[in-house]
VOGU-3710 file (C-alpha; in Angstrom, 3 decimals, decimal comma):
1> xxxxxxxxxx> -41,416/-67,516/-42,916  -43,650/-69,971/-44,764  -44,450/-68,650/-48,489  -48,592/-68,457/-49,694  -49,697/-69,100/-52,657  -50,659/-66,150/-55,011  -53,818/-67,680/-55,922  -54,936/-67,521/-52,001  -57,416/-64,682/-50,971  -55,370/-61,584/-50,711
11> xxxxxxxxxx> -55,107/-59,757/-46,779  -53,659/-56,683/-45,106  -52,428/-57,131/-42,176  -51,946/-54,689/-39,741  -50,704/-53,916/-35,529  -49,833/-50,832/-33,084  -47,992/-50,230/-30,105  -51,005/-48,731/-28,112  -49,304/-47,436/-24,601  -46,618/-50,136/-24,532
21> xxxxxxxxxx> -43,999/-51,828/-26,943  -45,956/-54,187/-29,565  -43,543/-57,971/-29,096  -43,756/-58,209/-33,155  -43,903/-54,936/-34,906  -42,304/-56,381/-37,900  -46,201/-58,685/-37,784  -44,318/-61,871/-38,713  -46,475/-63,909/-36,725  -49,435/-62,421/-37,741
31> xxxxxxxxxx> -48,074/-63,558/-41,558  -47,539/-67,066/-40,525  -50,782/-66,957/-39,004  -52,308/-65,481/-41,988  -50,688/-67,753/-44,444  -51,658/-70,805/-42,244  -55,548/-69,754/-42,437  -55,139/-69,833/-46,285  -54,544/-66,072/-47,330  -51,780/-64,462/-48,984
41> xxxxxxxxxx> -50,196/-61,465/-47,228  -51,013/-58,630/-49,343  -49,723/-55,689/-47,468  -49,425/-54,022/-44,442  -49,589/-51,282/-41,455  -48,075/-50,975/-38,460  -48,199/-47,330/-36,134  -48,094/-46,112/-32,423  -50,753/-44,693/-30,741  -50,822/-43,247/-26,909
51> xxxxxxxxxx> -54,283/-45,001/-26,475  -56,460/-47,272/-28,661  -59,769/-45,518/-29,912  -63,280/-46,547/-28,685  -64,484/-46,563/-31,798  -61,603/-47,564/-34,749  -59,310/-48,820/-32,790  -56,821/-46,599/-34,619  -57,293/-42,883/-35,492  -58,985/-41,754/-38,965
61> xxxxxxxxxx> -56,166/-41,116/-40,705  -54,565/-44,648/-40,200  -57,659/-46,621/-41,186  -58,182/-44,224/-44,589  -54,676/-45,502/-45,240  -55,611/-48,878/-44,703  -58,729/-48,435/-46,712  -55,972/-46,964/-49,661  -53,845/-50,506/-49,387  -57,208/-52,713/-49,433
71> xxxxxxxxxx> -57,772/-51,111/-52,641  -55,038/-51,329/-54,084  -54,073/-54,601/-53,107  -57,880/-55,856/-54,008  -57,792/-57,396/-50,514  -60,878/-59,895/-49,809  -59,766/-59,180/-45,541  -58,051/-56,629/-43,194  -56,224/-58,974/-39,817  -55,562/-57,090/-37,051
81> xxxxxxxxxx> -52,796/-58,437/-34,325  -55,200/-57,748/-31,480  -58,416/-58,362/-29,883  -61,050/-55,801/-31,305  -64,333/-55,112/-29,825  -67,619/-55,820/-31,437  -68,392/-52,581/-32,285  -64,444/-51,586/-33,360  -65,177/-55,120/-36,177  -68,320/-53,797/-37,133
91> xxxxxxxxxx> -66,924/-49,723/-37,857  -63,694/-50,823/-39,050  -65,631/-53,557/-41,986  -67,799/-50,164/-43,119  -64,864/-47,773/-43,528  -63,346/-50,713/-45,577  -65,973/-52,603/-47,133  -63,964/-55,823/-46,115  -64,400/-58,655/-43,777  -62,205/-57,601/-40,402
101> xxxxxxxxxx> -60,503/-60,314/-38,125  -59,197/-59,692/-34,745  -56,448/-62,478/-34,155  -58,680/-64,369/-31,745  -60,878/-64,626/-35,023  -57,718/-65,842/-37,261  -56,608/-68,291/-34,707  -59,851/-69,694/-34,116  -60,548/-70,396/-38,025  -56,878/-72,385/-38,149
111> xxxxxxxxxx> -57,931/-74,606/-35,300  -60,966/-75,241/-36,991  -58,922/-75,499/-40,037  -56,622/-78,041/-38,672  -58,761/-80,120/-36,364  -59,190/-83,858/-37,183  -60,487/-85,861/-34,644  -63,771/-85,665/-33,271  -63,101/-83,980/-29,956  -60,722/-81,759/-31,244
121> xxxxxxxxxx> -63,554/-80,461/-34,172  -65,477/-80,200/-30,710  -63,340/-78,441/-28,718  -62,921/-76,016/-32,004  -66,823/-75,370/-32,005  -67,202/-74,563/-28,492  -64,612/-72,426/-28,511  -65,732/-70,632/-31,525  -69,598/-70,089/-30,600  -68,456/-68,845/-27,211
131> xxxxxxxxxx> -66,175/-65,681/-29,543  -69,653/-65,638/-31,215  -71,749/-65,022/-28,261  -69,806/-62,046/-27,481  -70,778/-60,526/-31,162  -74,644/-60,642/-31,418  -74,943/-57,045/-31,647  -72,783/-56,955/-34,670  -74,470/-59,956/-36,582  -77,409/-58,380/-36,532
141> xxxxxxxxxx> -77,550/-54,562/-37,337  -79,690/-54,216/-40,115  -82,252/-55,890/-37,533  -81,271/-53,511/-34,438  -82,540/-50,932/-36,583  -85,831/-52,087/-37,440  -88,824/-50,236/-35,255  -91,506/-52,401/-33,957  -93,982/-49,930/-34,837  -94,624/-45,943/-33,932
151> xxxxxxxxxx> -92,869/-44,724/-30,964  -91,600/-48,434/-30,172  -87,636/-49,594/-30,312  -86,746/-52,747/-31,274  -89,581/-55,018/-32,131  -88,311/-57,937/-34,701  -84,605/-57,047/-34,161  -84,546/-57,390/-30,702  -86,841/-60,328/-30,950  -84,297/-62,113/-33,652
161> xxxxxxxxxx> -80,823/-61,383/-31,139  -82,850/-62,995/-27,835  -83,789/-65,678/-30,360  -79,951/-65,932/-31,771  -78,418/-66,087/-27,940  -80,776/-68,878/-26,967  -79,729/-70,807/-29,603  -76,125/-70,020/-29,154  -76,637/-70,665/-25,333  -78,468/-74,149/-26,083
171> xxxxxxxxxx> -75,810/-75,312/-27,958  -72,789/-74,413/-25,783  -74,983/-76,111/-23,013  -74,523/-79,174/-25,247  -71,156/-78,926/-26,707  -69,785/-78,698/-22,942  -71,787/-82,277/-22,211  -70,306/-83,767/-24,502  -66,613/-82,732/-24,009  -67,141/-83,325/-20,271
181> xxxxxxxxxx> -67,946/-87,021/-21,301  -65,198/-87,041/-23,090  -62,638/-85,780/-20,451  -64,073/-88,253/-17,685  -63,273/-90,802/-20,636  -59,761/-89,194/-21,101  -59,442/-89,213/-17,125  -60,022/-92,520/-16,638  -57,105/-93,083/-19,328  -54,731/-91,308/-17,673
191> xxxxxxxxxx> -55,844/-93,219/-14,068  -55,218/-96,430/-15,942  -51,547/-95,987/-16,489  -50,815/-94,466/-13,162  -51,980/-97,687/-12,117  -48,239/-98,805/-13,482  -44,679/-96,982/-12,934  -44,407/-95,374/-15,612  -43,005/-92,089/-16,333  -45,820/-89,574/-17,709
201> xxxxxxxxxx> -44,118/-87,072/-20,089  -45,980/-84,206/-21,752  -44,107/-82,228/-24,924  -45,440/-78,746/-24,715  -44,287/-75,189/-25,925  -45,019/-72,665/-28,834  -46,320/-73,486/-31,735  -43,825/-74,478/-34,460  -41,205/-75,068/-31,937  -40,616/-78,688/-33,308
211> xxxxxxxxxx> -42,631/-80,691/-30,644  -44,446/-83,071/-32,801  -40,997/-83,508/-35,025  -38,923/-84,057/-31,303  -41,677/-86,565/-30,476  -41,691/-88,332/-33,761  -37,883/-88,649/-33,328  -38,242/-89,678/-29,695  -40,905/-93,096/-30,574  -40,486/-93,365/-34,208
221> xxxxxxxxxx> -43,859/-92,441/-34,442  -45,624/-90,788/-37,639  -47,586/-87,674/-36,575  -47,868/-85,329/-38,951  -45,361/-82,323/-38,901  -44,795/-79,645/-40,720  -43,508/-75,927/-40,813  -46,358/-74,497/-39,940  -47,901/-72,432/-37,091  -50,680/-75,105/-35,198
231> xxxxxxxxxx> -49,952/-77,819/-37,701  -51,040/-80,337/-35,125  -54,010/-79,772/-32,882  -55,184/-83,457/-31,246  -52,979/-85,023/-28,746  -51,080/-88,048/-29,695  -49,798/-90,905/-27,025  -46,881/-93,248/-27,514  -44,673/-95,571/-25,119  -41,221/-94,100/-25,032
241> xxxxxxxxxx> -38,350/-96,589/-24,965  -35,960/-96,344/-23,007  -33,583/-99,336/-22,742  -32,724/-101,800/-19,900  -36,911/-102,249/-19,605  -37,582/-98,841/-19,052  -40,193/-97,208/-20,989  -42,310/-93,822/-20,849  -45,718/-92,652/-21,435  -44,689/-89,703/-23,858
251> xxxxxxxxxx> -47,684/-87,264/-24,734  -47,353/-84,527/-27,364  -50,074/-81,752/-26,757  -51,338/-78,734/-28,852  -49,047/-75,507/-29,288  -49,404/-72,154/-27,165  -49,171/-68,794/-29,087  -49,075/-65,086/-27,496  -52,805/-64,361/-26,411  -53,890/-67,514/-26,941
261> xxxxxxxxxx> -58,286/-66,824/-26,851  -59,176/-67,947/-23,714  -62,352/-69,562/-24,831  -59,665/-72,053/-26,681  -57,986/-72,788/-23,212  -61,114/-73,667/-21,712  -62,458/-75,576/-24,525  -59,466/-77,608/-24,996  -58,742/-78,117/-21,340  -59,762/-82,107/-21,625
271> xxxxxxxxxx> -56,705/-82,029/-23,638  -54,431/-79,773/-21,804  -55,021/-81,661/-18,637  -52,261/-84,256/-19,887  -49,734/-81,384/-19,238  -51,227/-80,803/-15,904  -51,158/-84,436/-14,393  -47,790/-84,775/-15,883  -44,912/-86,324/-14,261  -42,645/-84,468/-16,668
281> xxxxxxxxxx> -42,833/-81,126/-19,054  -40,334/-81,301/-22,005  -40,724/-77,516/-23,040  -39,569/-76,931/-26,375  -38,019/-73,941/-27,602  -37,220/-72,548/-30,912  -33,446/-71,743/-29,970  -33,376/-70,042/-33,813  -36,261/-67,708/-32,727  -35,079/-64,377/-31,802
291> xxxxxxxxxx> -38,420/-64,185/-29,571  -37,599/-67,234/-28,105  -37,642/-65,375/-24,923  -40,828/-64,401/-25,087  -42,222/-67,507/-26,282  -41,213/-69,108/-23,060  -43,041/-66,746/-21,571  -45,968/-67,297/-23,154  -45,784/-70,869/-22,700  -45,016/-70,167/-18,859
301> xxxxxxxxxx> -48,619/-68,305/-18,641  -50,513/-71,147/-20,389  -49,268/-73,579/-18,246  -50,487/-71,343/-14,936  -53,775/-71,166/-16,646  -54,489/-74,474/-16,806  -52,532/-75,297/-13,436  -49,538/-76,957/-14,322  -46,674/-74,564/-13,778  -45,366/-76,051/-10,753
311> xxxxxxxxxx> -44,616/-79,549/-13,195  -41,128/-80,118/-13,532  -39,632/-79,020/-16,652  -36,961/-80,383/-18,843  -36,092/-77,031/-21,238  -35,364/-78,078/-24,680  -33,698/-75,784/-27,033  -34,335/-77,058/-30,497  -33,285/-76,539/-34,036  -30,077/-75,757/-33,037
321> xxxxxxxxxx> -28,868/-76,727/-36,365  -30,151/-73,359/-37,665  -27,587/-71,289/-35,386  -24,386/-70,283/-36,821  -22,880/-70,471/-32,925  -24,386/-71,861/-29,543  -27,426/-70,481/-28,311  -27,232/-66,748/-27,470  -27,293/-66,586/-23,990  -30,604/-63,999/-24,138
331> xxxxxxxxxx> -32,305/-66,901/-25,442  -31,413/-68,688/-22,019  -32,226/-66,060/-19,609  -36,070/-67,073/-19,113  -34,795/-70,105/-18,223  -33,295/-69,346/-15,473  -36,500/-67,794/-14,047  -38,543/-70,803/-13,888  -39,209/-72,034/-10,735  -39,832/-76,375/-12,076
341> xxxxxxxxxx> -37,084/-76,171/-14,414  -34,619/-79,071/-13,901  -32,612/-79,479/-16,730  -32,009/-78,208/-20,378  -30,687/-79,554/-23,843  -29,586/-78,568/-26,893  -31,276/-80,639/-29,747  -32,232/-80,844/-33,206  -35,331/-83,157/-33,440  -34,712/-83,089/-37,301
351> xxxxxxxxxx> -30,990/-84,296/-37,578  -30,709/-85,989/-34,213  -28,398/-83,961/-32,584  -28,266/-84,419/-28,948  -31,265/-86,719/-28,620  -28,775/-89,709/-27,069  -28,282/-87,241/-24,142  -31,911/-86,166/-23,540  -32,552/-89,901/-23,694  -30,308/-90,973/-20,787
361> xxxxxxxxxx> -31,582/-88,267/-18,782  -35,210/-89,838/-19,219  -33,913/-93,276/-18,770  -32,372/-91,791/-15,279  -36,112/-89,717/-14,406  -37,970/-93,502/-15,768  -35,455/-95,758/-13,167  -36,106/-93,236/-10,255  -40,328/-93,776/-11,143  -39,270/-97,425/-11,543
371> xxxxxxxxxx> -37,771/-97,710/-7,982  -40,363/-95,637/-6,038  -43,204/-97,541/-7,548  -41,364/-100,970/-6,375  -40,581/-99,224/-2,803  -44,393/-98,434/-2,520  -45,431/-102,417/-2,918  -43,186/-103,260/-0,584  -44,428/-100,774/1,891  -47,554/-103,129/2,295
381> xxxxxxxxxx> -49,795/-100,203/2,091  -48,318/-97,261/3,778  -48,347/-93,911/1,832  -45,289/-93,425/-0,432  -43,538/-90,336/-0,865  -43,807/-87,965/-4,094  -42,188/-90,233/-7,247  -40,311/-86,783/-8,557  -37,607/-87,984/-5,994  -34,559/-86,585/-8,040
391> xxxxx> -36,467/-83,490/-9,622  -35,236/-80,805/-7,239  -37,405/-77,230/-7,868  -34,602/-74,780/-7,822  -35,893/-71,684/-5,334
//
């Protein structure tokens, strides 16, 4: 678990099992998370409730608790591991005088954090003034309250939230022009090297799995890396070498997380589009993660959102090196369940261990492209078959 820095803004952090099992109760995500938007974990709260309340989200007595350990702690935040409603934010920041973030909030400010290029700090913004759309109500109390005069509601409070949502509205309205340029650009791309017979390869899978370290070690590229949820957030393209003339298109995209916003998938679907019109899925999996199950889960229900579940997949089980013994064979069970799964590996992107196989397995997958692409020339025309000759789906 990455370490913060005492002189960060201090946070509680805090989560519930509300009618079924929470998948982190020990809220170790939520620290990374927290840590990676710049706070320092200052304390936190975890309970079960039968249902979540309307109003607090938790009961009374919980959030006078919580109230107790911002105090105490002199915490500048509360994060809560779940979506809250606008009017659970806006109770929850009187009771405790704090700023509140759902974790759609807290991932949103690290992707806005951590974006770099230009589409990416677009993709961010859209994504982020949608999650604000939602919240009007809340940004503008003191002028809900205001009385246009006697016997009158509203007046300059209702006039100032129509006024706010235009705006808002407006500039989605331009924000999604200009990303839709950009994804006929990125289109256009991707139709260029179809035009060859190449192999298209995507890297996806949770964040902090090791994807932009296994693609580094796969081109002997430089993107940045680090230990760190979302470290990377702008897709990066290299030609992967392969030996005896064989090379790949190797793309590695931006991480998935458990309840990844939604207004983030749609934002960022220029981007996630290079997993859908893949020829090839290299899922990465933290094989040291004792969610690792989970995770692939997770990943699993990203790539149906954005329509590219049925690519084949290539499992990779990474940082091996951090396992006193093979990988438990929990950790392998998902695997087994999905349906475009064709292989799997056991790797460690950072030592090296077990690359040489994955490699001659994508030398083998870049041959079969290879040899399709020259039996479709010579078919003067007539329609070739599907290039994924040798991936098999298993039913």
């Amino acid at each position: 678990m990455p370490a913060a820095s005492p002189g960060l803004p201090a946070a509680v952090l805090v989560g519930a099992d509300v009618g079924q099992p929470h998948p982190d109760p020990q809220l170790l995500e939520l620290h990374e998370l927290a840590v990676s938007a710049g706070l320092r974990p200052a304390g936190s709260s975890f309970s079960r409730r039968r249902h979540i309340d309307p109003a607090l989200y938790l009961g009374s007595g919980k959030v006078v608790q919580i109230k107790d350990q911002v105090l105490e702690a002199q915490a500048g935040c509360v994060l809560f591991d779940a979506a809250l409603s606008p009017v659970q934010q806006r109770n929850l920041e009187r009771e405790f005088g704090v700023p509140v973030w759902d974790r759609t909030a807290l991932i949103l400010e690290i992707f806005a954090r951590r974006a770099r290029s230009g589409e990416g700090k677009l993709q961010v913004e859209l994504a982020r003034l949608r999650h604000a759309a939602t919240r009007l109500v809340r940004g503008w109390t003191h002028l809900e309250r205001q009385q246009g005069g006697i016997g009158l509601r509203g007046g300059p409070g209702e006039k100032q939230i129509e006024l706010d949502r235009r705006m808002l509205e407006d500039k989605i309205k331009q924000l999604q022009l200009r990303l839709r340029k950009l994804q006929r650009q990125r289109s256009t791309q991707r139709r260029s090297r179809r035009r060859g017979s190449q192999l298209q390869v995507s890297i996806v899978g949770y964040t902090n799995a090791g994807k932009s370290t296994l693609f580094n070690a796969l081109t002997h590229a430089r993107a940045y890396a680090a230990d760190q949820l979302f470290a990377t957030l702008d897709t990066t393209t290299r030609r992967l070498w392969l030996g005896e003339g064989l090379t790949a298109v190797l793309s590695d995209t931006v991480g998935f997380i458990r309840e990844l916003p939604h207004s983030l998938v749609e934002a960022f679907k220029a981007t996630l589009d290079e997993a859908a019109e893949a020829d090839l899925l290299l899922h990465v999996v933290d094989a040291s993660n004792p969610q690792a199950e989970q995770q692939i889960e997770q990943v699993q229900q990203v790539l149906r959102e954005i329509g590219a579940e049925q690519v084949p997949q290539i499992l990779i089980y990474n940082k091996i090196d951090m396992l006193d013994g093979p990988v438990p064979p929990t950790r392998r069970r998902a695997a087994g369940q999905l349906r475009a799964s064709i292989d799997s590996f056991d790797v460690s992107a950072l030592s090296g261990l077990g690359l040489d196989a994955l490699r001659e397995r994508l030398a083998e997958l870049a041959r079969k492209q290879l040899l399709h692409a020259e039996a479709a020339d010579a078919c003067s025309g007539a329609e070739a078959p599907a290039p994924q000759a040798d991936i098999v789906h298993p039913v």
